[in-house]
C-alpha positions in Angstrom: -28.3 -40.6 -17.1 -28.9 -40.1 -20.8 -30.4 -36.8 -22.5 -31.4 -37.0 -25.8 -30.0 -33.9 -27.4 -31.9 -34.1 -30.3 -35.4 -34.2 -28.5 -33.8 -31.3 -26.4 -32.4 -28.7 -29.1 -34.6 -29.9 -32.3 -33.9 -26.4 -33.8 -30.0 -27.6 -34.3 -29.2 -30.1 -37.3 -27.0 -32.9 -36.3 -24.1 -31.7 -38.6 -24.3 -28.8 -36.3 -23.6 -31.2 -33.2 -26.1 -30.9 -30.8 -25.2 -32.8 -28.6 -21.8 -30.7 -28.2 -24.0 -27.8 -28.0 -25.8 -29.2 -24.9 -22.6 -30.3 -23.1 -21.3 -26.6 -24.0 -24.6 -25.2 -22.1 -24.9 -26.9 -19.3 -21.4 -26.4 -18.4 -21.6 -22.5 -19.1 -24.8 -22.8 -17.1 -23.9 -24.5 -14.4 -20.4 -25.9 -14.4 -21.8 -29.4 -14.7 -19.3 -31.4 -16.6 -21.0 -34.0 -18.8 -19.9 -35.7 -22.4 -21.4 -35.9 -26.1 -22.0 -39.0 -27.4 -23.5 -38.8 -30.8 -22.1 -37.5 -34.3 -18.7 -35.6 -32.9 -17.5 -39.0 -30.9 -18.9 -41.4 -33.7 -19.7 -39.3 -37.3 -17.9 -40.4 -40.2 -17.7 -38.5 -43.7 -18.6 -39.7 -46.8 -16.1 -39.6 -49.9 -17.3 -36.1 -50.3 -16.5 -34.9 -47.4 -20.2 -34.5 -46.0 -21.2 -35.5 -42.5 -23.0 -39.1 -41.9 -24.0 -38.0 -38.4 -24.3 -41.0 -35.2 -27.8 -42.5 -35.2 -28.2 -40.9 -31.6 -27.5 -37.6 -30.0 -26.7 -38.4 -26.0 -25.4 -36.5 -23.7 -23.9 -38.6 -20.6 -24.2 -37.4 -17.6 -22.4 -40.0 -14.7 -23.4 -39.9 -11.0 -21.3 -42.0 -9.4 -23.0 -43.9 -6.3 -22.1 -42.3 -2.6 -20.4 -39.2 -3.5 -23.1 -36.9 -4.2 -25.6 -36.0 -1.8 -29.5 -34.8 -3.0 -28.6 -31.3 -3.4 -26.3 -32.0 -5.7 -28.7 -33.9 -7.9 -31.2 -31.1 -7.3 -28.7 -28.5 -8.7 -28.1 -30.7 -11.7 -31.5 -30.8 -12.2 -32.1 -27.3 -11.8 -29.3 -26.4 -14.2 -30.8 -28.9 -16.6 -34.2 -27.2 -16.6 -32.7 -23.7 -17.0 -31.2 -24.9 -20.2 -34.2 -26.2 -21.3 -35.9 -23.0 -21.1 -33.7 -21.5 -22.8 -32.9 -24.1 -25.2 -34.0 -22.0 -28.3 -31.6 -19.5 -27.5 -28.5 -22.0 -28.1 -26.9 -22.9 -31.1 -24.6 -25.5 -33.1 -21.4 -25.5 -33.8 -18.9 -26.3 -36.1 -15.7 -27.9 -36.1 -12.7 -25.8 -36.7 -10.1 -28.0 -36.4 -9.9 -31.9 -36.0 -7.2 -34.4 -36.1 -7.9 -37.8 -38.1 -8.3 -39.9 -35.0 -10.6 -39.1 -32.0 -11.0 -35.8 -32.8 -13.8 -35.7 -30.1 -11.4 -35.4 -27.2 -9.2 -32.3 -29.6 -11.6 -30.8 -32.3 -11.8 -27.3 -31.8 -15.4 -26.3 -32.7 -16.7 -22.7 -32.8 -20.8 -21.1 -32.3 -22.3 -21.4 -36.0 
């Protein structure tokens, strides 16, 4: 399953990753585990230095067949739509430290 994080947290710019932002909630929410795939996985930078953010902001969310009964999907929904409730309440974040080279799986990113 797919969430578009941009749809879901339009008051954060995409330089302020928030599709990062989501994954950050709903694991703080709820403990569900999920993964970014937008502008921290696949940005780039421009000469300048300036962000040219991922044409999409997903957040992944895998289910794998036979190992989760319905009230597991019900929680994961639930937690999903607490997080959307509050959605204005979260913010972006910034990166703090990244390394050259899928920095998605060791940037350090900090609340803007």
């Amino acid at each position: 399953m797919y969430i578009d994080a941009k749809e879901f947290l339009p008051h954060i710019p995409v330089d302020q990753y928030p599709g990062q932002a989501l994954v950050c909630a709903l694991y703080t929410e709820g403990g569900i585990r999920s993964v970014e795939i937008g502008s921290l996985m696949f940005g780039k930078y421009d000469n300048g230095g300036k962000l040219i953010p991922s044409q999409m902001e997903l957040v992944r969310l895998a289910i794998p067949r036979r190992v989760y009964t319905q009230s597991h999907i019900d929680y994961v929904a639930e937690v999903i739509i607490e997080v959307f409730r509050n959605r204005n309440e979260l913010k972006g974040l910034e990166i703090t430290e990244e390394s050259p080279l899928l920095r998605h799986f060791t940037a350090k990113l900090k609340p803007v």
